[in-house]
N, C-alpha and C positions, 0 to 999 in steps of 0.2 A: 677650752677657752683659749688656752694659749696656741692652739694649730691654727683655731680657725682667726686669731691675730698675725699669723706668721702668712694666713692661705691670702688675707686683706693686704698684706704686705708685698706680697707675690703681686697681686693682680694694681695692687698702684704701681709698683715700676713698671708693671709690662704696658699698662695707659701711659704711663708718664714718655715710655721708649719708645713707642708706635705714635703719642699724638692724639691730640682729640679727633684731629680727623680722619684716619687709619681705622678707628679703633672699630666703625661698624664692618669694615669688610675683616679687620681681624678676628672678629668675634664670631662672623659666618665660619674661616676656617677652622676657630677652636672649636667650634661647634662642629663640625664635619669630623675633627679629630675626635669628637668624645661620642659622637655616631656610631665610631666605628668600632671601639673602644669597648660599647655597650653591644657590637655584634659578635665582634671577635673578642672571647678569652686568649687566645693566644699576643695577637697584639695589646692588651691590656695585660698580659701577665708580663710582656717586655718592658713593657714602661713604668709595673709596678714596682716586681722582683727588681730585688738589691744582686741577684747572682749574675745577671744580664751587665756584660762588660761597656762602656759608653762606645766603643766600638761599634758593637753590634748592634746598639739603640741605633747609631749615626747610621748604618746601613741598612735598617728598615725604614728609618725617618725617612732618609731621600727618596725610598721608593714609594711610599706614601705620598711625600711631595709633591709628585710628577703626578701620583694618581689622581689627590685634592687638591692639586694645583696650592699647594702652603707658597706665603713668602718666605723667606731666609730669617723673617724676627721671629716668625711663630713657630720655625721650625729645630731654631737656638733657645725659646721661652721652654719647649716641652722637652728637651733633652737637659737646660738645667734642672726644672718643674721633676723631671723622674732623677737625674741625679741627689735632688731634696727630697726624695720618695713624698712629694706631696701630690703626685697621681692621684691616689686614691682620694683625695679633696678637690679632682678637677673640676666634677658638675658646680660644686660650692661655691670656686673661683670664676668659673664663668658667669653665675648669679649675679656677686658681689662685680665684678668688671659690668656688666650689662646697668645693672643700678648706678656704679658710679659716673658712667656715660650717661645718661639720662638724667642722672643730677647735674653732672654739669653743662648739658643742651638745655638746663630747667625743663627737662620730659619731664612725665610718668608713666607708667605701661598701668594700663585697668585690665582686668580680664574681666568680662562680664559672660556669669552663666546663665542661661535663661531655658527654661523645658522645651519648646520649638525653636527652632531657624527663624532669626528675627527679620522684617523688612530691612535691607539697609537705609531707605531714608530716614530712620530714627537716629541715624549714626551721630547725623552730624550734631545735632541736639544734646544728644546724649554727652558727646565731647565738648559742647558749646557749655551745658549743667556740668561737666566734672571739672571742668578749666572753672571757671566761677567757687568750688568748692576747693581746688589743690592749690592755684593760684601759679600752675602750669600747663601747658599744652600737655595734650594726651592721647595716648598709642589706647588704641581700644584693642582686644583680641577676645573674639567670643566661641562661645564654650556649651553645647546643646548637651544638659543631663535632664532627662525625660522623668528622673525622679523627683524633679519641683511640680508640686502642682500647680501652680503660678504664680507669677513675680518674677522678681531677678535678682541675683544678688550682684554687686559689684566689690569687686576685689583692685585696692589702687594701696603699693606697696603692702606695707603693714596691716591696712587699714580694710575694714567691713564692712559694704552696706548692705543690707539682708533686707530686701523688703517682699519675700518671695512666702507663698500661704506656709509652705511647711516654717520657714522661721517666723513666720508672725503664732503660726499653733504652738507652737517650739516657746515663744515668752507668753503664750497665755497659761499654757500648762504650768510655766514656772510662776506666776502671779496667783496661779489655782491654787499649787502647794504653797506656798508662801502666807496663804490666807490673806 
């Protein structure tokens, strides 16, 4: 509890020092950084391990730099971020930064997963019903798992709507036992 109040703390100053309006192209680079992070062990063990001198962080950072084109904030955010060995919380931090952008654009991002590839003209509808229900404009991202049998479910924050056959059998089975 107390890391991931410290990981919330991190990612409001780094909003607060980039800006609301920074903060989507900031977020593409932490995002490029934690890509590569998840390909290479070696550059993740630099920015995790405590034995890696800040030296040596600053002299892999620039060359990264140049390769993901970082700005100079995101490339001072992640060299203090591994100086507080809060690496290993980066995906956590970029969640928490992406949510707080969104909240204050009044976004939401829905993920809706559905069994086939949906026509896009549903889209707009679909945004037109979640904005009506959130009481904000909304980033749809959709998601084909071939194991619904149909329906969809939507995913907006926290929050579930499941009106897909497997979860409607899913609360009839529980209604079954229930008696």
């Amino acid at each position: 509890m107390k890391r991931q109040q410290a990981v919330k703390g991190y990612a409001k100053m780094f909003f607060n020092t980039v800006g609301v309006d920074a903060v989507p192209k900031a977020l593409d680079e932490l995002m490029a950084v934690n890509a590569v992070m998840q390909k290479s062990k070696e550059f993740r063990g630099l920015l995790e391990n405590p034995l890696f001198t800040r030296e040596e962080r600053e002299k892999v950072m620039k060359q990264a730099s140049s390769r993901l084109n970082l700005s100079d904030n995101t490339v001072r955010f992640i060299l203090f971020l591994a100086e507080q060995m809060v690496m290993p919380s980066f995906p956590e931090l970029i969640q928490i930064l992406t949510a707080m952008y969104l909240e204050k654009k009044k976004r939401a991002k829905a993920v809706v997963v559905t069994p086939i590839d949906t026509n896009r003209k549903y889209d707009e509808a679909l945004k037109a019903s979640l904005k009506k229900l959130t009481g904000k404009e909304v980033d749809v991202e959709y998601v084909v798992d071939p194991s619904l049998l149909g329906g969809v479910i939507v995913k907006v924050g926290s929050t579930m709507y499941d009106s897909s056959i497997k979860g409607q059998l899913r609360l009839l089975k529980d209604d079954l036992i229930k008696g």
